[in-house]
C-alpha positions as CSV (number, residue, x, y, z in Angstrom):
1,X,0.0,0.0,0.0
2,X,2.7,2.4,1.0
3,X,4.5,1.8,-2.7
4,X,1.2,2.4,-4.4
5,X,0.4,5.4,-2.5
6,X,4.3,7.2,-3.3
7,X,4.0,6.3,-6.8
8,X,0.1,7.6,-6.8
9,X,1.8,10.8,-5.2
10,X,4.6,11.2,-7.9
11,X,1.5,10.9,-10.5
12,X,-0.5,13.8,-9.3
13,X,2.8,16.0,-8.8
14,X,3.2,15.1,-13.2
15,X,-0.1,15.5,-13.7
16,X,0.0,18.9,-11.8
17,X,2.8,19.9,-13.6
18,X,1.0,19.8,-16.9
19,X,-2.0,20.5,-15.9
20,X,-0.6,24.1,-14.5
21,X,1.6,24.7,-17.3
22,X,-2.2,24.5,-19.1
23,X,-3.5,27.0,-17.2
24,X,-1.2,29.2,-17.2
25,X,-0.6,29.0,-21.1
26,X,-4.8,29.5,-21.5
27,X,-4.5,32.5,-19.5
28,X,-1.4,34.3,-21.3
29,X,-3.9,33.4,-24.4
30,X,-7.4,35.3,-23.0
31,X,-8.0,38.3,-25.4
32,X,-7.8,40.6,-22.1
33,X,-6.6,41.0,-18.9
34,X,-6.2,43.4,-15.8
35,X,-2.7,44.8,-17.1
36,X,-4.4,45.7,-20.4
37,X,-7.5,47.6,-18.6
38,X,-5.1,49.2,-16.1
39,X,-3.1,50.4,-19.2
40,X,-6.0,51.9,-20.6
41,X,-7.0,53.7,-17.9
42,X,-3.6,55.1,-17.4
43,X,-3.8,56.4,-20.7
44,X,-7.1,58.4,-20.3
45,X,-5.1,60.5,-17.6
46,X,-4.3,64.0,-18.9
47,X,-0.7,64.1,-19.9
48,X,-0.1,60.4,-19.4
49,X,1.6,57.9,-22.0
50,X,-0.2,56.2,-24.7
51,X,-2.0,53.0,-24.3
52,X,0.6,50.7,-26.1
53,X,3.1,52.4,-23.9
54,X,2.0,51.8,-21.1
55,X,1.0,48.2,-21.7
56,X,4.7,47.8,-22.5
57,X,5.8,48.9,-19.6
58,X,3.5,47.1,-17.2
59,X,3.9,43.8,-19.1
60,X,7.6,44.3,-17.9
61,X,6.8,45.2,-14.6
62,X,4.8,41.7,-14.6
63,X,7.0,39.5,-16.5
64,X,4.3,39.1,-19.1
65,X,7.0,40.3,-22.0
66,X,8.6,36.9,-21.9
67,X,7.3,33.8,-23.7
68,X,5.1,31.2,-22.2
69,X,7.2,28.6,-21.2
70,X,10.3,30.8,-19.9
71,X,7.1,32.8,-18.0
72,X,5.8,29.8,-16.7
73,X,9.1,27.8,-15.1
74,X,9.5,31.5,-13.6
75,X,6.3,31.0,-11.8
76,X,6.8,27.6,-11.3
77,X,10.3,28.6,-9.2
78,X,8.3,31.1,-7.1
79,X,5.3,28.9,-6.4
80,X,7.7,25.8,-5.4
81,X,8.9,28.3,-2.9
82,X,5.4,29.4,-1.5
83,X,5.0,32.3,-3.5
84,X,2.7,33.0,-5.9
85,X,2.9,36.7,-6.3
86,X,0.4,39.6,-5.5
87,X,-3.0,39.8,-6.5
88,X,-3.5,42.6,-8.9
89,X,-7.3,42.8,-8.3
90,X,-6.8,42.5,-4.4
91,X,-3.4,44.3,-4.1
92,X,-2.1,41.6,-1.6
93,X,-0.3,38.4,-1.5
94,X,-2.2,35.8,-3.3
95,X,-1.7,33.3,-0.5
96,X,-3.2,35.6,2.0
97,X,-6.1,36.7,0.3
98,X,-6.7,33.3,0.0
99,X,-6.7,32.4,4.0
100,X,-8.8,35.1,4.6
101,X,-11.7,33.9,2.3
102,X,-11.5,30.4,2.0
103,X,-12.9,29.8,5.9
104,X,-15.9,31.1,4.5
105,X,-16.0,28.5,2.0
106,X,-15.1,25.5,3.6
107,X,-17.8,26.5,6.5
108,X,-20.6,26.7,3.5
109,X,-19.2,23.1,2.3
110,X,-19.0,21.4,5.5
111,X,-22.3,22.3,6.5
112,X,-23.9,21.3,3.5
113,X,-21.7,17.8,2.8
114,X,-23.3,16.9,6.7
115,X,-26.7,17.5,5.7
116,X,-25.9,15.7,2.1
117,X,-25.3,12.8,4.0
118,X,-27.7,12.5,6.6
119,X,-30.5,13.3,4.4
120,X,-29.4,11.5,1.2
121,X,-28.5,8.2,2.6
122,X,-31.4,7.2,4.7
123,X,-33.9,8.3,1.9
124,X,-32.1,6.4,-0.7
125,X,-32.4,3.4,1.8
126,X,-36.1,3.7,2.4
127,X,-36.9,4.8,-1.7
128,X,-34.6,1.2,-2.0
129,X,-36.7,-0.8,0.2
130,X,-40.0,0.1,-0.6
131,X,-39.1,-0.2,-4.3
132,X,-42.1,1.0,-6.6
133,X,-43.6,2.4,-3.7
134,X,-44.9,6.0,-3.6
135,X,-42.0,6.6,-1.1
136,X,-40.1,5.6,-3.9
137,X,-41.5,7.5,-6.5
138,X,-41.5,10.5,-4.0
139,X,-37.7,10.4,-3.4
140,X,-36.8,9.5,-6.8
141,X,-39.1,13.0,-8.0
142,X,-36.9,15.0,-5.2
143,X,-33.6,13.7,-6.4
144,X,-34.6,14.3,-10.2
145,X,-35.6,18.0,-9.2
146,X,-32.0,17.8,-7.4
147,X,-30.1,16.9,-10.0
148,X,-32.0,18.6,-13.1
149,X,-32.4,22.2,-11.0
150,X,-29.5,24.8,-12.2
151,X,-28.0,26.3,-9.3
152,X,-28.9,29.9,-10.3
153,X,-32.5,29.2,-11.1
154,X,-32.8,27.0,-7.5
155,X,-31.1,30.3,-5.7
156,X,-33.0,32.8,-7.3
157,X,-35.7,30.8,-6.2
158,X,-35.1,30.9,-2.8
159,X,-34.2,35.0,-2.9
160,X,-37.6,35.5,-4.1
161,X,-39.8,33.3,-1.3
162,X,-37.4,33.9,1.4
163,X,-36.0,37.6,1.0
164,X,-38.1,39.5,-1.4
165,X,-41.7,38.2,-0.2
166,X,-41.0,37.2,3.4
167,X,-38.6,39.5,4.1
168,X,-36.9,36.8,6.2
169,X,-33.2,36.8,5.2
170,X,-31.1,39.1,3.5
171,X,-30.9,39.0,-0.6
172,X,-27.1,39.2,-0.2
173,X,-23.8,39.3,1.7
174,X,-22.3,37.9,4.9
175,X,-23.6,40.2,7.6
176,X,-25.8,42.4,8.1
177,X,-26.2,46.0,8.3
178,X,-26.3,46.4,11.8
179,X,-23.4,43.6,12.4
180,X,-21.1,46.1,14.1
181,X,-23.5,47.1,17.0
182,X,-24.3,43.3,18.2
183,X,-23.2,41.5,20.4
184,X,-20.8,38.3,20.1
185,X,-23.4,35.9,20.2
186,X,-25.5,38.0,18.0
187,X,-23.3,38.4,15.3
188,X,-22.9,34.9,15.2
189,X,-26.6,34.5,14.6
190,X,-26.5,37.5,12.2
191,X,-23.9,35.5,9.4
192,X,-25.7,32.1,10.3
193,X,-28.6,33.4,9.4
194,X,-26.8,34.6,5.8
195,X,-25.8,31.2,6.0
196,X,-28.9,29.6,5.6
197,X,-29.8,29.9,2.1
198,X,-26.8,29.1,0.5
199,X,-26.4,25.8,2.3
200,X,-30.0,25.0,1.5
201,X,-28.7,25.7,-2.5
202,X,-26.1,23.7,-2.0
203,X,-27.2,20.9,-0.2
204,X,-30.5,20.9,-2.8
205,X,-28.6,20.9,-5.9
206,X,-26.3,18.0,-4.6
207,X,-28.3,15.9,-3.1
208,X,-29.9,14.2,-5.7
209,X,-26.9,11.9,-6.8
210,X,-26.1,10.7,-3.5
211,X,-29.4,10.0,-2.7
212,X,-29.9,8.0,-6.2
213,X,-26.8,6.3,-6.2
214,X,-27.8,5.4,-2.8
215,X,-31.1,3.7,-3.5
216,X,-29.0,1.7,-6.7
217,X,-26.7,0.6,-3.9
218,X,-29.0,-0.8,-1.6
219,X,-31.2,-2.7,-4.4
220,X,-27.8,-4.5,-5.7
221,X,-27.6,-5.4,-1.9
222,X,-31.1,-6.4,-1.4
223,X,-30.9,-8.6,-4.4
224,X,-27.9,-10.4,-3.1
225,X,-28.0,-14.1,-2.4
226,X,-26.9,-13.7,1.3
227,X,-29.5,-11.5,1.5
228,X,-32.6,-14.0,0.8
229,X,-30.8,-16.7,2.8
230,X,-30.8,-14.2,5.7
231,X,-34.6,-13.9,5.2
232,X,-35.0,-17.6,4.6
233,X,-33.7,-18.0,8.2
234,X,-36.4,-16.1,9.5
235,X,-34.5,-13.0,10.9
236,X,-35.6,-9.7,11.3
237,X,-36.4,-7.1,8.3
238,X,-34.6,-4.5,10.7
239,X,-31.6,-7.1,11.2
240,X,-31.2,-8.0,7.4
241,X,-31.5,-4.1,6.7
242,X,-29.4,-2.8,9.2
243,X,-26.7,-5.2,9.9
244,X,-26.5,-6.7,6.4
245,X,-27.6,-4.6,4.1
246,X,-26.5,-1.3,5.2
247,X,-23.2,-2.6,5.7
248,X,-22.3,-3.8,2.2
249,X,-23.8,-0.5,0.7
250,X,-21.5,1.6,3.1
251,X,-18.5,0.5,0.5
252,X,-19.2,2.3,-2.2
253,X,-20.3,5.5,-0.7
254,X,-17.2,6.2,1.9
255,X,-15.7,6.0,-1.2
256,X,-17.4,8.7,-3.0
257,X,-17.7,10.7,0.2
258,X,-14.0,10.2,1.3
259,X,-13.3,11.4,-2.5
260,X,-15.3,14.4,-2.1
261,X,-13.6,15.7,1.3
262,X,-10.8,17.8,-0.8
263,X,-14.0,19.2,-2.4
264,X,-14.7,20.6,0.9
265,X,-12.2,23.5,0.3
266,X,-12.9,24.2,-3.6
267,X,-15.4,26.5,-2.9
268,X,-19.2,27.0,-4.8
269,X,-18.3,29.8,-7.2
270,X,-21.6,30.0,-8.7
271,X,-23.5,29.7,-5.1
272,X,-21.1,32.1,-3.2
273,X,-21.7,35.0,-6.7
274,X,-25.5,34.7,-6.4
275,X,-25.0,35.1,-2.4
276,X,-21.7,37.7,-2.9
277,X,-20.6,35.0,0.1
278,X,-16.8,36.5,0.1
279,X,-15.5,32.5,0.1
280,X,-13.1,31.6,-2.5
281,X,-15.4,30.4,-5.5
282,X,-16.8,34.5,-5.3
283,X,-13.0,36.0,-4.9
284,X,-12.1,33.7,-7.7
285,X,-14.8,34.9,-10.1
286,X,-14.0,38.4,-9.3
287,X,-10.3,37.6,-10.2
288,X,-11.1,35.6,-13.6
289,X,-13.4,38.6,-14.1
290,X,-10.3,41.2,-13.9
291,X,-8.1,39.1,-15.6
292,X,-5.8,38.7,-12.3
293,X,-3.5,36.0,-13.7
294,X,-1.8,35.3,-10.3
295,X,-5.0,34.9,-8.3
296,X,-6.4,32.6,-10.8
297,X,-3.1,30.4,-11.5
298,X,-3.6,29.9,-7.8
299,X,-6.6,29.0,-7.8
300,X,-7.1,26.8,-11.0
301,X,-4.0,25.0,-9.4
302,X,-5.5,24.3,-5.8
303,X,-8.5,22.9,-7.7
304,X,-6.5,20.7,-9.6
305,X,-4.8,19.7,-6.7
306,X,-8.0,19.0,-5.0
307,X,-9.4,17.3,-7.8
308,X,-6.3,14.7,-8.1
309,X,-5.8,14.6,-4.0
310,X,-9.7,13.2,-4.5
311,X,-9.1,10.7,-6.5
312,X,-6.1,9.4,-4.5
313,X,-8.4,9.3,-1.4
314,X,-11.3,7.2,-2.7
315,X,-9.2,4.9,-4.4
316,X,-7.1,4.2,-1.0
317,X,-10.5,4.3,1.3
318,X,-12.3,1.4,-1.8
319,X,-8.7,-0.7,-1.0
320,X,-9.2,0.1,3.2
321,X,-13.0,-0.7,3.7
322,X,-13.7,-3.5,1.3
323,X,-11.3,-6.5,1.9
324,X,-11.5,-8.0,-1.4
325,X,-9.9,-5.3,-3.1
326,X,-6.2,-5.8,-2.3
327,X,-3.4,-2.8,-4.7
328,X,-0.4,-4.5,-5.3
């Protein structure tokens, strides 16, 4: 196990590599960026250079006058060391900007993936065992509307009921307008309460695939061999279900959910926009926006990273919690 998971290791550090020299070459490519608006607003100044000029200059201030590759390995050296420059649309080190905001995020993701799973996975065990029931059909509907419902329409949505005609939460932001004058304890009810409907977006729109992948799971399981012999011998539905059943359907999904715990960090860019939640999926859209090329390396990168730390995870946890599966 400990050879696989070094060589899995040195994988995701190639894999990386190419994937950020991607990244990085698609965003020396875009048609614009936040050097080429600054330029042109420097030029608009009485007296002040012309706009090629000025692009010039600041393209050699930024080390954008170079070619891709020798620009790249000269981000690559920095970010090796821990540094991945300033943020032009923030004005401050990338790596900060990014621990200031991405607390936010992970609290939006951590609440939601807990409420994934302890609403997904019994419902997917009930819709399984009472199979063509209307339970069934009711939980397969709610999964479907899940699944099918695009994050912005499901949020807008909510905004309308909940803020515009009840008036009970805010349409956007983290606090409210009178956060400064509480109290501890009631600012902390103040950004839970800006909490709410972005976790109920979030836990919505993701729900549905656990919940049906769930309910596949448990019917493979059900329709096992062991499991009509446990029935032939007379035990208990509850016993089959729970000590059985539920058991053997646990192997899949750890692996799936122990996957999805890097996920945890990546943020809900289109969630956190609707809800201007300042986490990292809303910083990172206002940097992609700008054209900040240093915030956005750094962030396409982490994802990556994420995404491949994932996959490393769920292939380690389907080798730990299911004994027939043995990586040599």
């Amino acid at each position: 196990m400990g050879k696989y998971i070094v060589k899995r290791l040195l994988l995701c550090l190639l894999l990386l590599f190419f994937t950020s020299l991607i990244i990085y070459t698609i965003m020396r490519c875009l048609p614009s960026s936040y050097v080429e608006n600054m330029a042109r607003e420097l030029a608009t100044r009485p007296g002040a250079k012309s706009y090629s000029e000025w692009l010039a200059q600041l393209n050699a201030k930024y080390g954008l006058d170079v070619g891709i590759l020798k620009g790249y390995l000269f981000w690559l050296k920095n970010a090796i060391r821990g540094d991945f420059g300033d943020s032009w649309q923030f004005t401050v080190p990338v790596t900060k900007k990014f621990s200031e905001v991405i607390w936010d995020s992970f609290a939006l993701g951590a609440i939601s993936f807990i409420l994934e799973i302890l609403i997904a996975i019994p419902l997917g065990i009930l819709a399984a065992r009472k199979q063509y029931s209307r339970i069934d059909y009711a939980v397969t509907v709610f999964a479907l509307l899940g699944i099918s419902l695009p994050t912005f329409f499901f949020a807008t949505v909510l905004k309308l009921i909940f803020s515009v005609k009840l008036g009970w939460f805010d349409l956007y932001g983290k606090v409210g307008r009178y956060h400064e004058q509480l109290d501890a304890f009631g600012k902390f009810l103040d950004i839970a309460s800006h909490y709410v409907l972005p976790v109920v977006t979030l836990t919505i729109v993701n729900i549905g695939s656990l919940m049906r992948y769930t309910r596949t799971n448990m019917l493979e399981v059900l329709n096992s061999d062991y499991i009509r012999t446990a029935r032939a011998k007379g035990l208990p539905e509850s016993k089959v279900i729970n000590k059985h059943a539920f058991r053997n359907t646990l192997i899949p999904l750890v692996t799936i959910l122990g996957g999805s715990l890097p996920g945890l960090f990546a943020g809900a860019m289109v969630t956190e926009t609707l809800f201007q939640i300042p986490g990292i999926g809303y910083t990172s859209y206002l940097a992609i926006r700008s054209g900040d090329i240093p915030f956005t390396m750094f962030y396409m990168t982490f994802m990556a990273l994420l995404t491949l730390l994932g996959a490393l995870i769920s292939d380690i946890l389907y080798a730990v919690v299911d004994p027939r599966v043995r990586i040599s």
